[in-house]
BAVO-70385 format. One record per atom (N, C-alpha, C, O): residue number from 1; x, y, z; residue in one letter; atom name. Coordinates in nm, 2 decimals, decimal comma. Atoms other than C-alpha are relative to their C-alpha. Layout:
N
[NUM [X Y Z] "a" "CA"];
...
This chain:
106
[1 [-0,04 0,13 -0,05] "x" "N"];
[1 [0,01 3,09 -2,53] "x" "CA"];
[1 [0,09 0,03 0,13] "x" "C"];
[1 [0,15 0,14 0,15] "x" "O"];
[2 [-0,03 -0,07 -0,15] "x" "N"];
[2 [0,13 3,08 -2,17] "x" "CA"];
[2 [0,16 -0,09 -0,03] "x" "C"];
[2 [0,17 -0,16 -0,13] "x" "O"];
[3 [-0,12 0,07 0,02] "x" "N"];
[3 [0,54 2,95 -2,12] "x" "CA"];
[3 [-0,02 -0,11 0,09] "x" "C"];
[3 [-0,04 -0,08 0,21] "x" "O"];
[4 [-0,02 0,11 -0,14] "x" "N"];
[4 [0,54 2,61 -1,91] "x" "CA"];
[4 [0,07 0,02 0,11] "x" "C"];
[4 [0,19 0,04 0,11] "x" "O"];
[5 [-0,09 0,00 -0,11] "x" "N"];
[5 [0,65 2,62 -1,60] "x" "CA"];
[5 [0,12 -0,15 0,01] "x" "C"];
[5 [0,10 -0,26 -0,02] "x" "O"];
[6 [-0,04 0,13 -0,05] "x" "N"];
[6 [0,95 2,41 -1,48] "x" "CA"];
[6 [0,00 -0,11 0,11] "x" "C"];
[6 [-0,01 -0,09 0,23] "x" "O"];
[7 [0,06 0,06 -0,16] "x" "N"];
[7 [0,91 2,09 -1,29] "x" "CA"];
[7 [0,14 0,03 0,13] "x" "C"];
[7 [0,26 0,04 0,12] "x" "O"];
[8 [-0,13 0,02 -0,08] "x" "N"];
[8 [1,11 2,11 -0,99] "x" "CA"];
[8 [-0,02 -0,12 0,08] "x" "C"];
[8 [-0,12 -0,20 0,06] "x" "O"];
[9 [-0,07 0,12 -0,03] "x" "N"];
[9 [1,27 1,84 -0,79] "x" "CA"];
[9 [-0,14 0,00 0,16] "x" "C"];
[9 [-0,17 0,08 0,24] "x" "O"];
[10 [0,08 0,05 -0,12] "x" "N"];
[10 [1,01 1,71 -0,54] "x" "CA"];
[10 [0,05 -0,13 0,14] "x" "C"];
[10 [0,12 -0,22 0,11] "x" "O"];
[11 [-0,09 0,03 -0,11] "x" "N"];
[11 [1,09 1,57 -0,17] "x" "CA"];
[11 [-0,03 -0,19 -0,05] "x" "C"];
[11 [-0,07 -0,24 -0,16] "x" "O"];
[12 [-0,03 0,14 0,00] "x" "N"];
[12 [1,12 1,18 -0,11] "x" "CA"];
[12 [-0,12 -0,05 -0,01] "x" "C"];
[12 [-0,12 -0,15 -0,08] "x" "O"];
[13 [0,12 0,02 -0,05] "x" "N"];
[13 [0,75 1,15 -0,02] "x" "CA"];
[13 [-0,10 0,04 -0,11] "x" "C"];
[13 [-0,11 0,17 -0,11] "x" "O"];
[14 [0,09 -0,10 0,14] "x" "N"];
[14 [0,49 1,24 -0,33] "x" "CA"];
[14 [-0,14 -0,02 0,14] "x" "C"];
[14 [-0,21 0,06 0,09] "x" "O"];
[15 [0,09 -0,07 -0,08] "x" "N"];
[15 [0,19 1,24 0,01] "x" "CA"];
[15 [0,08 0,12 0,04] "x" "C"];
[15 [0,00 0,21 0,05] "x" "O"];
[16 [-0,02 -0,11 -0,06] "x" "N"];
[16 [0,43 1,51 0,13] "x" "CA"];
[16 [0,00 0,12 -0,07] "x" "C"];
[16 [-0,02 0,22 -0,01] "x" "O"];
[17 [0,05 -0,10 0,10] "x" "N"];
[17 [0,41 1,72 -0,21] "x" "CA"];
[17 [-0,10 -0,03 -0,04] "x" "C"];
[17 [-0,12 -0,03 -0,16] "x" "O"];
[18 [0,14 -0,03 0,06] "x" "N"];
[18 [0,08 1,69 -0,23] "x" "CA"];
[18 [-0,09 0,11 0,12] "x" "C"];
[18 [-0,19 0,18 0,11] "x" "O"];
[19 [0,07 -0,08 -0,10] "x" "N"];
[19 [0,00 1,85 0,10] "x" "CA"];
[19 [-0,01 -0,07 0,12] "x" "C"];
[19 [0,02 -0,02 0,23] "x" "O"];
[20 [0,04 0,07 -0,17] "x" "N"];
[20 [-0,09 1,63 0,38] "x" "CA"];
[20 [0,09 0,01 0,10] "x" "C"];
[20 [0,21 0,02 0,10] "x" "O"];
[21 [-0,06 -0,03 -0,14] "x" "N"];
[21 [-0,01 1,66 0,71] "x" "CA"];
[21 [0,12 -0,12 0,08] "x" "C"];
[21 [0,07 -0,22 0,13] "x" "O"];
[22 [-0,07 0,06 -0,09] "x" "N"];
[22 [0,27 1,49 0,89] "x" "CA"];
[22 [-0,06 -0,15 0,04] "x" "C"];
[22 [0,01 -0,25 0,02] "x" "O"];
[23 [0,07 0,14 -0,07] "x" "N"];
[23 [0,03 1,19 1,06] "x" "CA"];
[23 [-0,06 -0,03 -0,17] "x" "C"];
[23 [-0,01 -0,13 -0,23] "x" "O"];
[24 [0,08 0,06 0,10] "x" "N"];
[24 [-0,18 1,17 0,73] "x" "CA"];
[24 [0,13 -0,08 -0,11] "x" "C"];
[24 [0,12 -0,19 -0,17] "x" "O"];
[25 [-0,09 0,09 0,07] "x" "N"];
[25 [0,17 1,09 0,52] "x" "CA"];
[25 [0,06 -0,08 0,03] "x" "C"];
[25 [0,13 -0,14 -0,05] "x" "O"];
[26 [-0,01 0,17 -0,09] "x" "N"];
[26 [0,24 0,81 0,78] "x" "CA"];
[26 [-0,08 -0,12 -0,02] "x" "C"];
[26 [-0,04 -0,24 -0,03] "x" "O"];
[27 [0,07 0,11 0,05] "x" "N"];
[27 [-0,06 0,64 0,71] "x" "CA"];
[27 [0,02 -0,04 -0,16] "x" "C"];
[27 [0,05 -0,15 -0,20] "x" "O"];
[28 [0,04 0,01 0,11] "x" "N"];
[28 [-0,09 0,70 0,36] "x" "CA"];
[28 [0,13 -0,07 -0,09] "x" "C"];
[28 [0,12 -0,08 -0,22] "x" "O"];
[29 [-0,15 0,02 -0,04] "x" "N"];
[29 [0,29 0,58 0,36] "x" "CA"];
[29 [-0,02 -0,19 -0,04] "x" "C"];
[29 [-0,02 -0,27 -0,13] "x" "O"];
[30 [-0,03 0,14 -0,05] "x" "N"];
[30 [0,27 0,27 0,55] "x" "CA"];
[30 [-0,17 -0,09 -0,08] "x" "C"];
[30 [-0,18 -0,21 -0,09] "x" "O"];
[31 [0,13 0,10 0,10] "x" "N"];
[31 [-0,10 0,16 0,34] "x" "CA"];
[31 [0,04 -0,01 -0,10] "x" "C"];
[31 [0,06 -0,13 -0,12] "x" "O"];
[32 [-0,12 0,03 0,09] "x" "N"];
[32 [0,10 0,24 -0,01] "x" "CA"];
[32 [0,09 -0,13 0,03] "x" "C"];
[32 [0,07 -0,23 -0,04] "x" "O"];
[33 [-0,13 0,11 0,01] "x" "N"];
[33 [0,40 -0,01 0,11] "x" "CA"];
[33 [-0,07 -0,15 0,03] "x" "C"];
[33 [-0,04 -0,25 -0,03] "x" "O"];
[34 [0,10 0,10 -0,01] "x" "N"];
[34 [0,14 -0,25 0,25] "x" "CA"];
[34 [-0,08 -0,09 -0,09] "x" "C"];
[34 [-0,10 -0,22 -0,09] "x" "O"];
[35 [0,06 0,06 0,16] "x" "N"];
[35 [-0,05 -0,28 -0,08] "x" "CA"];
[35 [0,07 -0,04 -0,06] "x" "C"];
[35 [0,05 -0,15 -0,11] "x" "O"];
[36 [-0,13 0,10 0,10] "x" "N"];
[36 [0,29 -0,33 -0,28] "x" "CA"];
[36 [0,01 -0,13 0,03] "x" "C"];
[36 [-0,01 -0,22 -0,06] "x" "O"];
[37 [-0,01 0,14 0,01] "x" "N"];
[37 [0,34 -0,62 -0,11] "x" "CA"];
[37 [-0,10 -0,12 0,04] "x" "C"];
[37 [-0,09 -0,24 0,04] "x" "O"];
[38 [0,11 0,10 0,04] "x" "N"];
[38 [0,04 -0,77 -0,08] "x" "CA"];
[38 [0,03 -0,03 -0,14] "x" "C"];
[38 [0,06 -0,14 -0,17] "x" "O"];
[39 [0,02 0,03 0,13] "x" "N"];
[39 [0,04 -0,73 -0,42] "x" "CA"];
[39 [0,13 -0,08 -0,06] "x" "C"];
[39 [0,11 -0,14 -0,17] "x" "O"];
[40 [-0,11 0,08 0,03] "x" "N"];
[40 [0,38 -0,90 -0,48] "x" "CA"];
[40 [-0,01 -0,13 0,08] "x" "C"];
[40 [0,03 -0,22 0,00] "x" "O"];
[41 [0,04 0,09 -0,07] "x" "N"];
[41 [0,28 -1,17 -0,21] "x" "CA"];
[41 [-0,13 -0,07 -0,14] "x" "C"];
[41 [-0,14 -0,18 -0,20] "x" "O"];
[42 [0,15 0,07 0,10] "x" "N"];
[42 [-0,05 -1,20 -0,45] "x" "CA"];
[42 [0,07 -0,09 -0,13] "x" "C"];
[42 [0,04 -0,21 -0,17] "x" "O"];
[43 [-0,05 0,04 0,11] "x" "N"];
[43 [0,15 -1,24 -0,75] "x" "CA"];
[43 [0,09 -0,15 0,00] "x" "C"];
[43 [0,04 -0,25 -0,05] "x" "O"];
[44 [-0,11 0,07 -0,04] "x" "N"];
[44 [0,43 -1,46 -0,67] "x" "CA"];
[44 [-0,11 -0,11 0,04] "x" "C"];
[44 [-0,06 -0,21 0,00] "x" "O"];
[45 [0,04 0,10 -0,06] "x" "N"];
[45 [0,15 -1,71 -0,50] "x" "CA"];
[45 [-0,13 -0,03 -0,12] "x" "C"];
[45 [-0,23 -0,10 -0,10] "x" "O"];
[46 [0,09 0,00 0,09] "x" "N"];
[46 [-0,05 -1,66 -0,86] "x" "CA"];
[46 [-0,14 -0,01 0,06] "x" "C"];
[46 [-0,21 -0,08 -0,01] "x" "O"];
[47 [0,14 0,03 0,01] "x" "N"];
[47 [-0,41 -1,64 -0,69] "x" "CA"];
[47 [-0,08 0,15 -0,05] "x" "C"];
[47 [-0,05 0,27 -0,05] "x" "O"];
[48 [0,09 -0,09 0,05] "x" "N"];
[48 [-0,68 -1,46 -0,83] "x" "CA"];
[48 [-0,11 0,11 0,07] "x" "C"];
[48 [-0,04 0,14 0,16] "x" "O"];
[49 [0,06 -0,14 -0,04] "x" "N"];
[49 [-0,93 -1,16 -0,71] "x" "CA"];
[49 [-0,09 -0,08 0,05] "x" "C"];
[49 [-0,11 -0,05 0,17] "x" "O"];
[50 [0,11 0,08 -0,08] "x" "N"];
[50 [-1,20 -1,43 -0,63] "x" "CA"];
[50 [0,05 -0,06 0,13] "x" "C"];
[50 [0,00 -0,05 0,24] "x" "O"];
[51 [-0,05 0,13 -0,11] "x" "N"];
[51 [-0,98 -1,67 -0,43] "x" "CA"];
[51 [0,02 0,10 0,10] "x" "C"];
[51 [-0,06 0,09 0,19] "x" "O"];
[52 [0,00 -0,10 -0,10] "x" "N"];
[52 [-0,86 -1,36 -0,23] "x" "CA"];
[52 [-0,10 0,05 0,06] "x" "C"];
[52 [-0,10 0,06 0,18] "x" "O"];
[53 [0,15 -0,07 -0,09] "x" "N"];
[53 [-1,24 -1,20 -0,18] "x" "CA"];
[53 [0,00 -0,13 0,05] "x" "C"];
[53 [-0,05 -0,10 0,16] "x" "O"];
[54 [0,08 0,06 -0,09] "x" "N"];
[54 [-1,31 -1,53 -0,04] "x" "CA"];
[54 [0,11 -0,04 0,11] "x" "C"];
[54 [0,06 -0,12 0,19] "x" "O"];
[55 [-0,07 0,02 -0,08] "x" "N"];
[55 [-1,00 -1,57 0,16] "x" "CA"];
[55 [0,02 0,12 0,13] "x" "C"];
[55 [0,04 0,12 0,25] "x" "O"];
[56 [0,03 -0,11 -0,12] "x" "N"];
[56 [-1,04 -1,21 0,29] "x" "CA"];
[56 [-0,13 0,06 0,01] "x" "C"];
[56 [-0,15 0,17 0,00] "x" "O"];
[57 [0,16 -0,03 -0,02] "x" "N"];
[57 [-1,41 -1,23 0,36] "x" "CA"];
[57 [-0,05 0,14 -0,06] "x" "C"];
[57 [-0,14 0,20 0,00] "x" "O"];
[58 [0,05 -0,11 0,07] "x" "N"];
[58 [-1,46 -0,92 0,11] "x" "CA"];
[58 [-0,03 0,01 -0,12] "x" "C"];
[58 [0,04 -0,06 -0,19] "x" "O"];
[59 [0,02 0,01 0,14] "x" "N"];
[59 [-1,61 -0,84 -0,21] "x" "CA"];
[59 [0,11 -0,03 -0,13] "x" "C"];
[59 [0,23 0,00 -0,12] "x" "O"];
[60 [-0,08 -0,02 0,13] "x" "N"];
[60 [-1,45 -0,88 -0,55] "x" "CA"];
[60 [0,11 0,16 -0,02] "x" "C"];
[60 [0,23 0,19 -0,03] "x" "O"];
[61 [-0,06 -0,16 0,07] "x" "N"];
[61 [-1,42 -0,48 -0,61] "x" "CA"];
[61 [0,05 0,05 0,10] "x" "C"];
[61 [0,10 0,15 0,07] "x" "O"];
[62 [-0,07 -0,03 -0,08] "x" "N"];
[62 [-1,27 -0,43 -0,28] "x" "CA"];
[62 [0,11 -0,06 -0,04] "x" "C"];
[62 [0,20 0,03 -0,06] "x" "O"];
[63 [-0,14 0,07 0,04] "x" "N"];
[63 [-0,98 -0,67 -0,39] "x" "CA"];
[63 [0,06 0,08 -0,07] "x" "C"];
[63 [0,18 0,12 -0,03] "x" "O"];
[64 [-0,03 -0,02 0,04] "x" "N"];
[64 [-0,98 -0,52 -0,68] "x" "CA"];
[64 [0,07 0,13 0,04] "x" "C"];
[64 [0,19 0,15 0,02] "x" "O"];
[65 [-0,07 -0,12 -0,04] "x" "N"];
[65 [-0,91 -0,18 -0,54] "x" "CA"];
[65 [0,13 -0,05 0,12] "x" "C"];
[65 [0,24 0,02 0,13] "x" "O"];
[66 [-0,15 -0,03 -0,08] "x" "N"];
[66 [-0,65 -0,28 -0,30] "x" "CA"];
[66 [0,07 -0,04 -0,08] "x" "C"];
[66 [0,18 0,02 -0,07] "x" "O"];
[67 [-0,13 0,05 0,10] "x" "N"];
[67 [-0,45 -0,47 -0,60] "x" "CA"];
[67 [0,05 0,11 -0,13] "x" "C"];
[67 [0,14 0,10 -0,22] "x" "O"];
[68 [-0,04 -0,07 0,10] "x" "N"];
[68 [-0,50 -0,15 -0,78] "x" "CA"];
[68 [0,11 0,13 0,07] "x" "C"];
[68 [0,20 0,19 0,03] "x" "O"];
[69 [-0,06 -0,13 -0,11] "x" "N"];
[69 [-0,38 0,10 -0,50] "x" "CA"];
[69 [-0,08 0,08 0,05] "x" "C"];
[69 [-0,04 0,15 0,13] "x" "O"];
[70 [0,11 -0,09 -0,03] "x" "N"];
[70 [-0,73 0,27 -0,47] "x" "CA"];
[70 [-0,01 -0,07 0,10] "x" "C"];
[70 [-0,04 -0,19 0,10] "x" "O"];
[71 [0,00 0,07 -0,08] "x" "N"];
[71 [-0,69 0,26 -0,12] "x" "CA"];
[71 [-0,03 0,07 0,11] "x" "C"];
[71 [0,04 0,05 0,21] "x" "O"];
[72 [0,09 -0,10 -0,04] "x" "N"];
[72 [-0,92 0,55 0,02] "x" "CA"];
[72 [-0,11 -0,07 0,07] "x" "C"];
[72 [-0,19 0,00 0,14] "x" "O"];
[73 [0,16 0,01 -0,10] "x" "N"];
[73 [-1,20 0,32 0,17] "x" "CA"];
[73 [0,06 -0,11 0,06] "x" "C"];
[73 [-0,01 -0,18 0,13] "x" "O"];
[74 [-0,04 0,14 -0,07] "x" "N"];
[74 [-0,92 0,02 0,27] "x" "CA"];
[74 [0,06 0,06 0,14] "x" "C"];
[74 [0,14 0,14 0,09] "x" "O"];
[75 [-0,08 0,03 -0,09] "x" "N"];
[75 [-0,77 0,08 0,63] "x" "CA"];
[75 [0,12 -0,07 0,02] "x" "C"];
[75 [0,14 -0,18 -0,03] "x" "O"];
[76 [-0,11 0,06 0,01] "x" "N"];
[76 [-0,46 0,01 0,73] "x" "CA"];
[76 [-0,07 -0,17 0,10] "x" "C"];
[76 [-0,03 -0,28 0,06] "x" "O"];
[77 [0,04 0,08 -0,06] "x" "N"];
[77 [-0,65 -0,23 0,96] "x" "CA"];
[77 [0,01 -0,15 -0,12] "x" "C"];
[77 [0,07 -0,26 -0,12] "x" "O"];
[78 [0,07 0,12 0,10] "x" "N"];
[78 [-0,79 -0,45 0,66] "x" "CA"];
[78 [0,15 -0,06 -0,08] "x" "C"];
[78 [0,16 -0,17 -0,12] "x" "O"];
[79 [-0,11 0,05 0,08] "x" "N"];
[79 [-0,44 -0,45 0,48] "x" "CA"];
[79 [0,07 -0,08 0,07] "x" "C"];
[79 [0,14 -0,17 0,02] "x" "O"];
[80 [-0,05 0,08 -0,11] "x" "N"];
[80 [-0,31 -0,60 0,81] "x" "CA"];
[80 [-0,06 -0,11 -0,02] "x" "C"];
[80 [0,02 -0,20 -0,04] "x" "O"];
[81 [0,11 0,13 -0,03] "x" "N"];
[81 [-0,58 -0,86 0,83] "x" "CA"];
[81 [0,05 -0,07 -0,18] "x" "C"];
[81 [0,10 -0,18 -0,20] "x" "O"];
[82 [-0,01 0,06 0,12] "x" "N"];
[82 [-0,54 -0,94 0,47] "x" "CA"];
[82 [0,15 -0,08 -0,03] "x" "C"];
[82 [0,16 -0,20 -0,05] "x" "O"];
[83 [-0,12 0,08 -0,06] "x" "N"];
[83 [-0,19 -1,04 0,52] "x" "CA"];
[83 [0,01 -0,11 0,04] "x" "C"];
[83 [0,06 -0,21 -0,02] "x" "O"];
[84 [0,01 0,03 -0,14] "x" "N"];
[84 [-0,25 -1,17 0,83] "x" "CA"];
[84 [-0,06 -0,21 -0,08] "x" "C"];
[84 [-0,02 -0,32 -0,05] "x" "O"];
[85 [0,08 0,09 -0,01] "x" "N"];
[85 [-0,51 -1,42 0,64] "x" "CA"];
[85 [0,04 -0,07 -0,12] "x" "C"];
[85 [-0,03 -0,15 -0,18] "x" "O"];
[86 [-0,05 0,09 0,13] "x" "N"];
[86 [-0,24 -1,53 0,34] "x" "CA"];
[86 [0,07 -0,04 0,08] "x" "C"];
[86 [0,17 -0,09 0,02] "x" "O"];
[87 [-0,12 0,05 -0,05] "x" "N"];
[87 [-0,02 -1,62 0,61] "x" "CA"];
[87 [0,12 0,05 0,05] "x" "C"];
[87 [0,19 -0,02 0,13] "x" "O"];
[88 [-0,10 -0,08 0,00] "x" "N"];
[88 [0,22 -1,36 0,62] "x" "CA"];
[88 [0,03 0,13 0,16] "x" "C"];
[88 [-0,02 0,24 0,17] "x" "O"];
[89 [0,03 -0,09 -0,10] "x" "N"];
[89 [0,29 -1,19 0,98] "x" "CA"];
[89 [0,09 0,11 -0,01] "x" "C"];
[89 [0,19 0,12 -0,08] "x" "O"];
[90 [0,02 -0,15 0,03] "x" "N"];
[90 [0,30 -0,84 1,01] "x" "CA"];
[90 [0,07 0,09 0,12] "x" "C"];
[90 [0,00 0,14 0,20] "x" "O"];
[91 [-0,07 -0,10 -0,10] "x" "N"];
[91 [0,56 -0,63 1,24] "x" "CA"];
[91 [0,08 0,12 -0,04] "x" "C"];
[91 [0,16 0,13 -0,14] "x" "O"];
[92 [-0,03 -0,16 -0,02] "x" "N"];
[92 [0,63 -0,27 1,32] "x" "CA"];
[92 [0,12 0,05 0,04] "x" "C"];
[92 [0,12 0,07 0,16] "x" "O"];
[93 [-0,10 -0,09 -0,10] "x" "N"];
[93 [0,98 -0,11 1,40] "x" "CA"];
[93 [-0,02 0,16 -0,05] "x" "C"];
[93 [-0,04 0,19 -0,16] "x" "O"];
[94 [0,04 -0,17 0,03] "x" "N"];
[94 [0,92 0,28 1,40] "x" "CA"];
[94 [0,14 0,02 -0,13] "x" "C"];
[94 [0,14 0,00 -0,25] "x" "O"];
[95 [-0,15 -0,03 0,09] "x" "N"];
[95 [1,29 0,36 1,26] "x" "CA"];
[95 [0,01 -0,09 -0,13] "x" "C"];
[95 [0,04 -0,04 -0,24] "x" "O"];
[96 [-0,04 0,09 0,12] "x" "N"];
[96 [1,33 0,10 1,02] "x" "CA"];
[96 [-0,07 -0,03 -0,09] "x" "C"];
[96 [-0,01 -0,08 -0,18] "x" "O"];
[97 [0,12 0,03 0,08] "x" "N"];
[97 [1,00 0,05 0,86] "x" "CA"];
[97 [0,05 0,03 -0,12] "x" "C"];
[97 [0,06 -0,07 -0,20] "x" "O"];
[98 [-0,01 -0,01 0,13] "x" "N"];
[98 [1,11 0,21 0,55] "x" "CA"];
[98 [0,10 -0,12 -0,08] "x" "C"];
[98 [0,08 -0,19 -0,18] "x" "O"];
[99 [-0,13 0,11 0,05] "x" "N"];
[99 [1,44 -0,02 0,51] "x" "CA"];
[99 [-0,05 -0,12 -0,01] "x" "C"];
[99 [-0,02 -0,19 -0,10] "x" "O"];
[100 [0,05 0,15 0,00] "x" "N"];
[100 [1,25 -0,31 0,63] "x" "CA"];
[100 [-0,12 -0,04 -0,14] "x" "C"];
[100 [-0,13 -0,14 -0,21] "x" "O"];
[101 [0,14 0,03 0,11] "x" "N"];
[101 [0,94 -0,28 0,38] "x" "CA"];
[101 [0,14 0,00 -0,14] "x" "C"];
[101 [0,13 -0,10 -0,22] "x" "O"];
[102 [-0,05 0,09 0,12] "x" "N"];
[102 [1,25 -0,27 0,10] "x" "CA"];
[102 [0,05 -0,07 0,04] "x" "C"];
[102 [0,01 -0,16 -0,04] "x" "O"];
[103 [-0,04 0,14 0,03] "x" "N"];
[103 [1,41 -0,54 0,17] "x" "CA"];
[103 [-0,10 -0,12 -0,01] "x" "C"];
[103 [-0,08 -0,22 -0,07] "x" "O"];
[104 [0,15 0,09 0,01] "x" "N"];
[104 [1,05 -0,73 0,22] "x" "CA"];
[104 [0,00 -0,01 -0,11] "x" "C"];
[104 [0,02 -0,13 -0,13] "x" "O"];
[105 [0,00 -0,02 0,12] "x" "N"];
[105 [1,02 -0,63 -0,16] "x" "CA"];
[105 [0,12 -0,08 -0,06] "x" "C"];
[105 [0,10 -0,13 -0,18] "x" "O"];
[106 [-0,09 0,04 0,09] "x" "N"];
[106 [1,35 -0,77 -0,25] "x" "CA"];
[106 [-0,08 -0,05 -0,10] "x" "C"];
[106 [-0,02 -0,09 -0,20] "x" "O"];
């Protein structure tokens, strides 16, 4: 029987302990915080996976994967537009983005 290793303390970023590169844990970042609040937007305005595919001209199982987080074939593009197309407009400050996305969350 082998002894467990211990976990150790990992950085702020779980894309940055997983490996990826500097630009790829920016995107994969800012698509993560994107989907949160879609998905709190979604909630909070109670609509469903249908009403959304037909409000963001996309299938069902695309929905479903952005409301799940599987977010490997969404673009940050499409998480913008999806937004964009509940209403909700969409701006960038480099520095502040992280602060700004929580307080968006409040």
């Amino acid at each position: 029987m082998t002894k467990s290793s211990r976990p150790t303390k990992g950085r702020d970023n779980v894309f940055e302990d997983l490996g990826f590169s500097p630009e790829e844990v920016r995107i994969l970042t800012l698509k993560a915080q994107l989907a949160a609040f879609i998905v709190r937007v979604v909630n909070k305005r109670g609509l469903s996976q249908q009403q959304l595919g037909k409000m963001w001209g996309v299938p069902q199982p695309r929905v479903s994967e952005i409301m799940s987080g599987k977010l490997r074939l969404v673009s940050l593009e499409r998480l913008i537009a999806c937004l964009g197309e509940m209403g909700v407009e969409v701006s960038f400050h480099r520095k502040a983005m992280a602060a700004t996305t929580k307080k968006l969350a409040g």
